[in-house]
N, C-alpha and C positions, 0 to 999 in steps of 0.2 A: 571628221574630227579624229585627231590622233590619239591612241591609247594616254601616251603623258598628258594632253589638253586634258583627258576625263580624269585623271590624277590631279594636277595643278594643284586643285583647291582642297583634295586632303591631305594633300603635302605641305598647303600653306597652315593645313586646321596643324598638323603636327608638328609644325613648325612652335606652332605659336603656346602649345601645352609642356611644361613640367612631364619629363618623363617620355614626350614621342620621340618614338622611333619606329626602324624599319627592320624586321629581322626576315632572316632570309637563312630557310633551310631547305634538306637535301628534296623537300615534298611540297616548298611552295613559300609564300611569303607572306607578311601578317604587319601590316601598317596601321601601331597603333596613334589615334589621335585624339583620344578624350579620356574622360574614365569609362572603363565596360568597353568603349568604343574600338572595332577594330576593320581595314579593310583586306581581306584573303585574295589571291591569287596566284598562279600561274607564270606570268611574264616576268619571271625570278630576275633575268639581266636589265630588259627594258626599266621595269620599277626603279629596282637599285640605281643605275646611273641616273637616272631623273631621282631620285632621292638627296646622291652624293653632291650630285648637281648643284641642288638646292641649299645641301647646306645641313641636313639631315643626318644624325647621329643614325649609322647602319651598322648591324651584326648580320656576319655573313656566317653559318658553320659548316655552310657544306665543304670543305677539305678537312676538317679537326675529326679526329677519330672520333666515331659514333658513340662509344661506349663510353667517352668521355662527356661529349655532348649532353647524353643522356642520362649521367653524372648530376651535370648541371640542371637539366631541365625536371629533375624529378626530386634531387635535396635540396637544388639551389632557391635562394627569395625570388619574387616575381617583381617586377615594376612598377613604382608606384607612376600611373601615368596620368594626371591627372589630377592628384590627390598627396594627402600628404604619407608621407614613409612612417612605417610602423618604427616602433624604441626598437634600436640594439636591445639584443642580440637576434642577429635576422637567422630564419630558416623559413624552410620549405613553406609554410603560410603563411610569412610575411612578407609585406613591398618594401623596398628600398629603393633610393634613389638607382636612375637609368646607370650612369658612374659605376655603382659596385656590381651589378649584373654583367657589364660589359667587361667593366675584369676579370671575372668570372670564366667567361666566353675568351675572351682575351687571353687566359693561364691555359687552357686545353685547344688554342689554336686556332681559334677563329678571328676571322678577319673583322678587324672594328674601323671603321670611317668616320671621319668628324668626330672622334670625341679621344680626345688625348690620354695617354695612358698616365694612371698617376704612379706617379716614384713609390716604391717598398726597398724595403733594405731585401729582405729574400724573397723567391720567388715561392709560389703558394702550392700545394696540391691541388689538385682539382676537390677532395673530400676535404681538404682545410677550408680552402675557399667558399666548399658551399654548407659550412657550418659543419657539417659531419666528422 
């Protein structure tokens, strides 16, 4: 059986939830599909192309500068995956929709798949964007 046959079916589970996605950074990859729910690994390119594949909203950061990245992943909101998004005004402990994370990621340089960038009049800081 191929590594993507043993994927298939939590790529169909994330398909199918509010919020799944596939993120992919510079130490591995993290396919969420439920609430709480997540699968980790290693095969960073195989996963993602069987992802994009599919149809699957993916954040890639490994090219975006680190300190940006890490910008994001330590003031920015987390994903509501699953579940419904906390009230404006988001930070660091709250979900928000897949959409504003992804812009997020999308402002310091990472590569976003399937999921279209929304129109702003100006482009955001990395510390605007993540409430800071």
């Amino acid at each position: 059986m191929s590594a993507s046959a043993n994927w298939s079916a939590d790529i169909e589970r994330a398909l199918t939830v509010e919020g799944g996605h596939l993120a992919v950074g510079r130490y591995g990859y993290s396919l969420y599909y439920a609430r709480g729910c997540s699968l980790s690994g290693y095969d960073l390119d195989d996963m993602k192309a069987a992802c994009i594949a599919a149809g699957l909203p993916v954040i890639d950061s490994r090219t975006a500068d680190i300190v940006k990245v890490a910008t994001v992943v330590i003031r920015g909101p987390m994903v509501a995956v699953g579940e419904t998004p906390s009230a404006p005004p988001w930070h660091a402990l709250s979900y928000t929709p897949l959409q504003h994370v992804a812009e997020l990621y999308r402002a310091v340089g990472a590569d976003v798949h399937n999921l279209p960038p929304v129109s702003t009049d100006t482009p955001r800081e990395v510390e605007d964007a993540a409430g800071g």
